[in-house]
C-alpha positions as CSV (number, residue, x, y, z in Angstrom):
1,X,-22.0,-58.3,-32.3
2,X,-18.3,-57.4,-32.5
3,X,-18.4,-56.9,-35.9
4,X,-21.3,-54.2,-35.5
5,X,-19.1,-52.4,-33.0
6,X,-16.0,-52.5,-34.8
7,X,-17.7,-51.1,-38.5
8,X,-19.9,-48.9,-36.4
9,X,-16.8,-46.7,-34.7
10,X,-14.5,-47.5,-38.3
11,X,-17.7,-45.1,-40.0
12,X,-17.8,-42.7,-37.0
13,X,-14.0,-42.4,-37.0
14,X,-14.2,-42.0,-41.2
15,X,-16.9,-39.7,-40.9
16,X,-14.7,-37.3,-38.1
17,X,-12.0,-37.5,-40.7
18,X,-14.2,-36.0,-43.8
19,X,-15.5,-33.5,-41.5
20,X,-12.4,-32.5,-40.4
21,X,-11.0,-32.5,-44.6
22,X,-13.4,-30.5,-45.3
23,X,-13.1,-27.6,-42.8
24,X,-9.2,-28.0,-43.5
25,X,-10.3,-27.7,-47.7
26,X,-12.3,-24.5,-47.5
27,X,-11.5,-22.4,-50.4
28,X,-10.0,-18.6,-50.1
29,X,-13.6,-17.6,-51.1
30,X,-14.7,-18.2,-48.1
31,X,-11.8,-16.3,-46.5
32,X,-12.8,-13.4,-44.5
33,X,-12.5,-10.0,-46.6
34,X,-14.1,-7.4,-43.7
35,X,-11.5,-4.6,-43.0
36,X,-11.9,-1.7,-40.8
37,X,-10.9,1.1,-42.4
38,X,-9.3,3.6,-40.1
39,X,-8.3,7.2,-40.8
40,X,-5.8,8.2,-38.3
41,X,-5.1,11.4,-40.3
42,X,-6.3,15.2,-39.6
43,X,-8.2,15.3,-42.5
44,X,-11.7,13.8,-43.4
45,X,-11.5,10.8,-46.2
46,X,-14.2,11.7,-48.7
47,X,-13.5,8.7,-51.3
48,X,-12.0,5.5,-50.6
49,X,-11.5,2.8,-53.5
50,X,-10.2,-0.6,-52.9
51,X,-9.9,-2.7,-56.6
52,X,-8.7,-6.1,-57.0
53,X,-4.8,-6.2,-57.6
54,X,-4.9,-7.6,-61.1
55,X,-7.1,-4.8,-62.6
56,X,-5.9,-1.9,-63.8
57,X,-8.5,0.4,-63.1
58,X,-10.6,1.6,-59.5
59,X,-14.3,0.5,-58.8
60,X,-16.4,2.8,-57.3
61,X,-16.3,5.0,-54.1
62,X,-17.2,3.0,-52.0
63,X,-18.0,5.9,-49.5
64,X,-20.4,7.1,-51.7
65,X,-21.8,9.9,-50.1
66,X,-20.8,9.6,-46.7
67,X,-17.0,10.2,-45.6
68,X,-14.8,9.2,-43.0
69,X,-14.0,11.8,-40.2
70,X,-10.7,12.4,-38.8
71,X,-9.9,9.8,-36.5
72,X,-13.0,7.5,-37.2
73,X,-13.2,4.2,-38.6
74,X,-15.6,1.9,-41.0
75,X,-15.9,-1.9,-41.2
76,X,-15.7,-2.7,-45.2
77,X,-16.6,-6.0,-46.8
78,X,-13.6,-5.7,-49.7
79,X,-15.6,-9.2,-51.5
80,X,-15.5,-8.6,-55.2
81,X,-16.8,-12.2,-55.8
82,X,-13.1,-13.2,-57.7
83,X,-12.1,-14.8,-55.0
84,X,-8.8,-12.6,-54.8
85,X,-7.3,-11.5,-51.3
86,X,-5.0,-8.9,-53.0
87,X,-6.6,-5.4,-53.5
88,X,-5.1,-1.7,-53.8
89,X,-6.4,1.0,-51.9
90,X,-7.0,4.4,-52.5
91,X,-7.9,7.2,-50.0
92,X,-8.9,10.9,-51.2
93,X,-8.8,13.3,-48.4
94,X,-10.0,16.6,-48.4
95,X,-7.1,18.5,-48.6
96,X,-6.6,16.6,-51.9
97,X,-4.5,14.3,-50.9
98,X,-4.4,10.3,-52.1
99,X,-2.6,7.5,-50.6
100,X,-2.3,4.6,-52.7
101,X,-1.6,1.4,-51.3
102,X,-1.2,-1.9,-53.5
103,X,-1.4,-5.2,-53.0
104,X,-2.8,-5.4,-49.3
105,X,-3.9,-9.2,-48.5
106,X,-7.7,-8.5,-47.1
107,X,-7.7,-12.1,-46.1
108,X,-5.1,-12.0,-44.0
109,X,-5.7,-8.3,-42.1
110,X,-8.7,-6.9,-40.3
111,X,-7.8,-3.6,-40.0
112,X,-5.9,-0.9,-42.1
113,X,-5.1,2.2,-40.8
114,X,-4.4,5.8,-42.7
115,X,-2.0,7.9,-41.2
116,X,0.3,11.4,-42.0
């Protein structure tokens, strides 16, 4: 009857050890890539890009066809399925300005904020 005790907490106790490996293990995919986007300029944002660091070119607007008002804010999902955390940003206002911003770690922020 001992025996059944002892082998019986040994596989709990092994068992709270994988679990707990596992959580510790989880892979920067599944790292958190939602940033708010937050324009703390005067001027409305009317594109915004944000492209993996190690490509040399921009992916689509991801605005599309809305923009981003003077003092508003969006929540982005910047997940291009790499895997990567670090992007580059790229805000067009309407005045014609662009801020470019490179190598921002979208894993490790939750907010990024635009100002003059």
């Amino acid at each position: 009857m001992t025996f059944s005790k002892t082998a019986a907490r040994c596989a709990a106790a092994l068992g709270a050890v994988l679990a707990l490996s596992s959580i510790a293990a989880i892979p920067a995919q599944a790292e958190d890539r939602r940033v708010r986007i937050i324009n703390g300029t005067r001027h409305t944002m009317v594109r915004f890009y944000a492209s993996n660091s190690s490509r040399t070119t921009w992916e689509e607007d991801i605005l599309g066809q809305r923009v981003l008002p003077a003092g508003q804010s969006v929540m982005i999902n910047i997940d291009d399925g790499s895997g990567a955390c670090l992007f580059d940003f790229k805000a067009v206002f309407d005045d014609g300005d662009e801020l470019t911003r490179s190598q921002i770690n979208v894993c490790q922020i939750s907010e990024y904020r635009y100002t003059e």
